[in-house]
Structure formats: structure tokens, C-alpha cells
C-alpha positions as protocol buffer text, in pm:
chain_id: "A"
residue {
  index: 1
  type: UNK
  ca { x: -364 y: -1714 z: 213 }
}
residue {
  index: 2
  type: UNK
  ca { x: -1 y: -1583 z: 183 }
}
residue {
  index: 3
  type: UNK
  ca { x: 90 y: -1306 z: 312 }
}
residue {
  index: 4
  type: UNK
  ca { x: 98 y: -986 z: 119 }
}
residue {
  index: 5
  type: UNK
  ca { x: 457 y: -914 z: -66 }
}
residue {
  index: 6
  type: UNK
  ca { x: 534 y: -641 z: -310 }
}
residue {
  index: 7
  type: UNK
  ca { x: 777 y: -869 z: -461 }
}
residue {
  index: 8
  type: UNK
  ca { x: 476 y: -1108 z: -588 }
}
residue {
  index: 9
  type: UNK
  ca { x: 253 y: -810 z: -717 }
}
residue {
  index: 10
  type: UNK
  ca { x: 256 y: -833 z: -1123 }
}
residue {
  index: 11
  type: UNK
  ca { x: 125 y: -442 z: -1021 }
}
residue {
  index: 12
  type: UNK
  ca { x: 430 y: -347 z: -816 }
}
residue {
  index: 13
  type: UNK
  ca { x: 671 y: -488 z: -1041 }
}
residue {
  index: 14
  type: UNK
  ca { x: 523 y: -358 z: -1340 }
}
residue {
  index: 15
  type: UNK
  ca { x: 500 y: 10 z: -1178 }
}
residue {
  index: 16
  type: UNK
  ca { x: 883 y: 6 z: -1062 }
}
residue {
  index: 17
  type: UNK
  ca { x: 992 y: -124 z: -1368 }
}
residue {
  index: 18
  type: UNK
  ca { x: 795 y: 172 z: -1593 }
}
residue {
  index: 19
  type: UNK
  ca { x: 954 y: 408 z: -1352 }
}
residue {
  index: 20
  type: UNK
  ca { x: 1297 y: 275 z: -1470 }
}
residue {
  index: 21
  type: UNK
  ca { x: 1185 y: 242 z: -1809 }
}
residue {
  index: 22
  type: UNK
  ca { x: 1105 y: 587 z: -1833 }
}
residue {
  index: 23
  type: UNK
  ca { x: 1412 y: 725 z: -1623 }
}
residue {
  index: 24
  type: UNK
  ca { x: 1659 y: 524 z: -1837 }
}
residue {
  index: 25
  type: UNK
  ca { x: 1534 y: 542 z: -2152 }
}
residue {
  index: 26
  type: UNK
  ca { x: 1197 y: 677 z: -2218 }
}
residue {
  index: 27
  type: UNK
  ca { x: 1310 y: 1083 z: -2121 }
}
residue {
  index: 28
  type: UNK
  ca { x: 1656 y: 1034 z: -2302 }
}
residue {
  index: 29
  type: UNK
  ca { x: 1447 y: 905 z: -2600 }
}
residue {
  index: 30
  type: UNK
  ca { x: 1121 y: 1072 z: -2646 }
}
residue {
  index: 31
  type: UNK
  ca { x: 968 y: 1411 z: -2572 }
}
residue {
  index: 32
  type: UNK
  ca { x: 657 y: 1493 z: -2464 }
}
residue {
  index: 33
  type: UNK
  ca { x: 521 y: 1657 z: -2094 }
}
residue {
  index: 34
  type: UNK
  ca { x: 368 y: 1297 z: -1987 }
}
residue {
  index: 35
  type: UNK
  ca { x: 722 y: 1124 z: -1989 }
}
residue {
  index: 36
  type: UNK
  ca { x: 887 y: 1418 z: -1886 }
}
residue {
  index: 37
  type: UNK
  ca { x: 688 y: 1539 z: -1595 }
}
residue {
  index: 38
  type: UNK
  ca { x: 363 y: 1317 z: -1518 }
}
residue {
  index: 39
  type: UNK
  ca { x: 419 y: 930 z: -1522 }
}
residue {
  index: 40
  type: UNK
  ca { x: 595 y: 919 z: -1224 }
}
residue {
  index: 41
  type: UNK
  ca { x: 340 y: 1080 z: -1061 }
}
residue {
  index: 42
  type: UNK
  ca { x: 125 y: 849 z: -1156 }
}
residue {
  index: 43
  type: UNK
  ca { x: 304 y: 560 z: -1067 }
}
residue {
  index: 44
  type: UNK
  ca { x: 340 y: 707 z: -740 }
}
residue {
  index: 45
  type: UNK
  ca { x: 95 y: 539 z: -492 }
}
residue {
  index: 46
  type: UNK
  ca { x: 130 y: 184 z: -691 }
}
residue {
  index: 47
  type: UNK
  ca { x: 526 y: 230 z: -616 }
}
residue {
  index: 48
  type: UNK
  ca { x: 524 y: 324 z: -257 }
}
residue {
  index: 49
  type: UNK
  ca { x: 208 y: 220 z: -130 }
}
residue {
  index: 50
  type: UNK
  ca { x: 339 y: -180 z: -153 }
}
residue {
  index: 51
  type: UNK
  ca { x: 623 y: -124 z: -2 }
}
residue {
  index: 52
  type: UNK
  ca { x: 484 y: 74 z: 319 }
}
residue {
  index: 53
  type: UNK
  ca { x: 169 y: -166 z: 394 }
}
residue {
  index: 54
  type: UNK
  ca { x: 431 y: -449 z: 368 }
}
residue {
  index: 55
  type: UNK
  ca { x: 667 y: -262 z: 604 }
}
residue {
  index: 56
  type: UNK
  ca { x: 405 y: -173 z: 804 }
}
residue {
  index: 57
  type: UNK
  ca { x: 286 y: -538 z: 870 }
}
residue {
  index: 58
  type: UNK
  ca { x: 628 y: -615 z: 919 }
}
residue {
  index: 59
  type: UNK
  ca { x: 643 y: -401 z: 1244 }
}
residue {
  index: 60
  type: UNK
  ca { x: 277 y: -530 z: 1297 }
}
residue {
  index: 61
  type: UNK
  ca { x: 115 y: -237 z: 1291 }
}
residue {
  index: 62
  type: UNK
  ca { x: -111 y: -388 z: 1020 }
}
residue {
  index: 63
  type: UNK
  ca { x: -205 y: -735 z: 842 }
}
residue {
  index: 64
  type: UNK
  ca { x: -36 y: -846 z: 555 }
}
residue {
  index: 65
  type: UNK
  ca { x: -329 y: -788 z: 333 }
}
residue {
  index: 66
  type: UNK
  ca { x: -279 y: -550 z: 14 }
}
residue {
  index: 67
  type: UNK
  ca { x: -344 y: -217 z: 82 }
}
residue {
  index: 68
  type: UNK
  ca { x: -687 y: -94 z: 154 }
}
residue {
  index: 69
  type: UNK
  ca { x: -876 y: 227 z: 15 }
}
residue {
  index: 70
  type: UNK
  ca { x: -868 y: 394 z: 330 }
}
residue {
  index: 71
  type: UNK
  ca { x: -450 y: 367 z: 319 }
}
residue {
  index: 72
  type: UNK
  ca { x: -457 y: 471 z: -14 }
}
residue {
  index: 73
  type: UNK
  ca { x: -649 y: 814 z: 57 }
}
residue {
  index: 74
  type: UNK
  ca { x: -503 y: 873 z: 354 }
}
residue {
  index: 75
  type: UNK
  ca { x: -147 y: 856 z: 186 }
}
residue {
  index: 76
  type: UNK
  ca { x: -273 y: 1067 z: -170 }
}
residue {
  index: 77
  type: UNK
  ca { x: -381 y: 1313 z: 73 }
}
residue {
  index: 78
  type: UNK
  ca { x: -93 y: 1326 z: 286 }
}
residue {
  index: 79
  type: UNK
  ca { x: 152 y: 1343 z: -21 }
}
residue {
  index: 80
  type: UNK
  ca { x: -20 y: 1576 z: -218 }
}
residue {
  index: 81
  type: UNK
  ca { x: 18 y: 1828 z: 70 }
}
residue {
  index: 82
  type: UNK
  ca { x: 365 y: 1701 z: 138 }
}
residue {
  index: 83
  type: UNK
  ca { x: 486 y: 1774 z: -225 }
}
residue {
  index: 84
  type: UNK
  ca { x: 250 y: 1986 z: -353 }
}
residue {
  index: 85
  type: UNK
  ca { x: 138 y: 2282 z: -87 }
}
residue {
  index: 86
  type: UNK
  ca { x: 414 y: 2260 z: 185 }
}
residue {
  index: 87
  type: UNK
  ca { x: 737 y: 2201 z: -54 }
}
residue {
  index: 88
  type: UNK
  ca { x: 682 y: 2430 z: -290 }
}
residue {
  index: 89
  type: UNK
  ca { x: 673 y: 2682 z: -15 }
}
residue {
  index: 90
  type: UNK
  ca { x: 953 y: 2593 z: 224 }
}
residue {
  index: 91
  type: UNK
  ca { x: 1314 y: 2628 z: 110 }
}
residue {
  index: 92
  type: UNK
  ca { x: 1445 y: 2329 z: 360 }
}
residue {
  index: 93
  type: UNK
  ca { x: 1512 y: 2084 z: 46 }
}
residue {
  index: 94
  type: UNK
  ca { x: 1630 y: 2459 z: -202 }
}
residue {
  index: 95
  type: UNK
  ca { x: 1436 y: 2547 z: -415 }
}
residue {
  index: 96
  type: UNK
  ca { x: 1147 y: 2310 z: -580 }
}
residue {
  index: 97
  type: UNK
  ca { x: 921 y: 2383 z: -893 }
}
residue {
  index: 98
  type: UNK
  ca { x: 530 y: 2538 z: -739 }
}
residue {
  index: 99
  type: UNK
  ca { x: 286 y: 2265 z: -652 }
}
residue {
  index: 100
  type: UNK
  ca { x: 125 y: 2158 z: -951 }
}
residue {
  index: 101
  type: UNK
  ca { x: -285 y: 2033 z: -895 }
}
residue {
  index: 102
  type: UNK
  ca { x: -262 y: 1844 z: -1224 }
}
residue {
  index: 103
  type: UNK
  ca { x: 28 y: 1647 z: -993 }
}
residue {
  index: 104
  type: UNK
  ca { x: -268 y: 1549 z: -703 }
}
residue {
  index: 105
  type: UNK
  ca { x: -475 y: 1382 z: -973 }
}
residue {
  index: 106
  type: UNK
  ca { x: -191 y: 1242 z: -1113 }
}
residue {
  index: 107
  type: UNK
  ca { x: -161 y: 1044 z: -767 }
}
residue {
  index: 108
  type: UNK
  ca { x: -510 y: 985 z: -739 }
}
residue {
  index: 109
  type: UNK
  ca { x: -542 y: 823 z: -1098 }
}
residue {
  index: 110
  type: UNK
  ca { x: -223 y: 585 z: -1003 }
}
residue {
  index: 111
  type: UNK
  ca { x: -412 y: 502 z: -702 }
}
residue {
  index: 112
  type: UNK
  ca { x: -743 y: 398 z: -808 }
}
residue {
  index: 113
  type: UNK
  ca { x: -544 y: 188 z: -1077 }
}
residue {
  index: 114
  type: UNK
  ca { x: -395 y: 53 z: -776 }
}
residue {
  index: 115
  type: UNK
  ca { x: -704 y: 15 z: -589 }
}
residue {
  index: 116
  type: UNK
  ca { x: -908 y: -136 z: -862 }
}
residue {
  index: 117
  type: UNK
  ca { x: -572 y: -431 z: -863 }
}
residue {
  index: 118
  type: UNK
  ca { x: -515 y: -519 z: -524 }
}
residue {
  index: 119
  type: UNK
  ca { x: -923 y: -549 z: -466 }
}
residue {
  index: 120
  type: UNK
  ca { x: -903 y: -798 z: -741 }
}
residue {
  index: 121
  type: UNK
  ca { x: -596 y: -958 z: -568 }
}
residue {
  index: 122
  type: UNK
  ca { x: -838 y: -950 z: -244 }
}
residue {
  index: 123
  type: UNK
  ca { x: -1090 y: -1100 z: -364 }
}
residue {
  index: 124
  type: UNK
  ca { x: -885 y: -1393 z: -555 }
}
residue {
  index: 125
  type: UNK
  ca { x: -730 y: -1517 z: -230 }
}
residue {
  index: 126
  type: UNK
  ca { x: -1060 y: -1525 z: -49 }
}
residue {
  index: 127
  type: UNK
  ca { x: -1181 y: -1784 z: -315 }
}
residue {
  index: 128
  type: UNK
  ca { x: -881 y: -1945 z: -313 }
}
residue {
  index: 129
  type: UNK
  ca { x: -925 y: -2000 z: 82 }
}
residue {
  index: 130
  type: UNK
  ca { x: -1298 y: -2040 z: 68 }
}
């Protein structure tokens, strides 16, 4: 089985290039609070998640599997704290809009998306190999 690589996730690539999509020329074009304020908070975990379980098995602190649904709670937990409880309360970065709970299911819905994905991916390469 290859090793896992952002670069040949059809998810991944698809996710980064909404996000551009929508920062290019989605907002400039069309109105509406989803564009605007909740997309990229969806696209969140199948953005970064990629990139830090293939860094991660990089520095081998991992395999180079996709990433697991253990990771993927772990890191929608530990970001929605980040940027929506401790943030919004600490003036280090200026000012930032409150925390927003509509933002921490955001996340979650990207990541089960993501889940749902790289299980499939999983379980293709195991019948590949087997």
C-alpha cells in the first residue's frame, strides 16, 4: 500500500480548492451567510487534518495511513476550544468575533465527511493488498 499523501486525496484537493473557490470568487460574487461565514468552517478538518497526519508520519510519530477517527475528534475538540472559547476571550491576536457553537458543528460536519472518505480510502487499499 502507498503511503498516505494529501497530494493524492481527490478529498484534500477538492476541499482546498472550494476554499479558494470561495475566497476568490464565491464571497466577491454571491451573498448569503454559508459563503460568507460557514464553508470554511466546514472544510476545516478535511483541509488541515491531511496535512498534519502526513506531517506527523513524516517525523514518525505516526503511520502513513489516512487519518483515523480518534485524530479527527481529538483535533475538532481541540480547535473548537482553540477558536471558539479561548480566542474569543483573549485579546493576544486583537480583537476576534465571540465563539460561535454553530462554528463547532460546522467542524464536526466537515469531519465526519472526512471520516466517512478516508475509511473508504482504508478500506480500498486493504483489498488492493489482500
Amino acid at each position: 500500500m502507498k503511503p498516505y499523501s494529501p497530494v493524492r486525496d481527490a478529498l484534500w484537493l477538492g476541499s482546498v480548492a472550494l476554499v479558494v473557490l470561495n475566497k476568490v470568487w464565491i464571497k466577491p460574487h454571491f451573498s448569503g451567510a454559508f459563503w460568507h461565514s460557514s464553508l470554511n468552517d466546514v472544510m476545516c478538518l478535511p483541509v488541515w487534518m491531511p496535512i498534519m497526519v502526513w506531517l506527523f508520519a513524516r517525523l514518525r510519530l505516526r503511520d502513513s495511513s489516512p487519518p483515523r477517527a480518534l485524530e479527527m475528534v481529538v483535533c475538532w475538540a481541540f480547535w473548537s476550544v482553540v477558536f471558539e472559547v479561548w480566542l474569543p476571550h483573549t485579546m493576544i491576536f486583537g480583537r476576534f468575533a465571540p465563539g460561535d457553537p454553530m462554528d463547532v458543528l460546522a467542524y464536526g460536519g466537515g469531519g465526519v465527511v472526512g471520516l466517512v472518505w478516508w475509511e473508504h480510502w482504508r478500506r480500498r487499499a486493504v483489498k488492493t493488498i489482500g
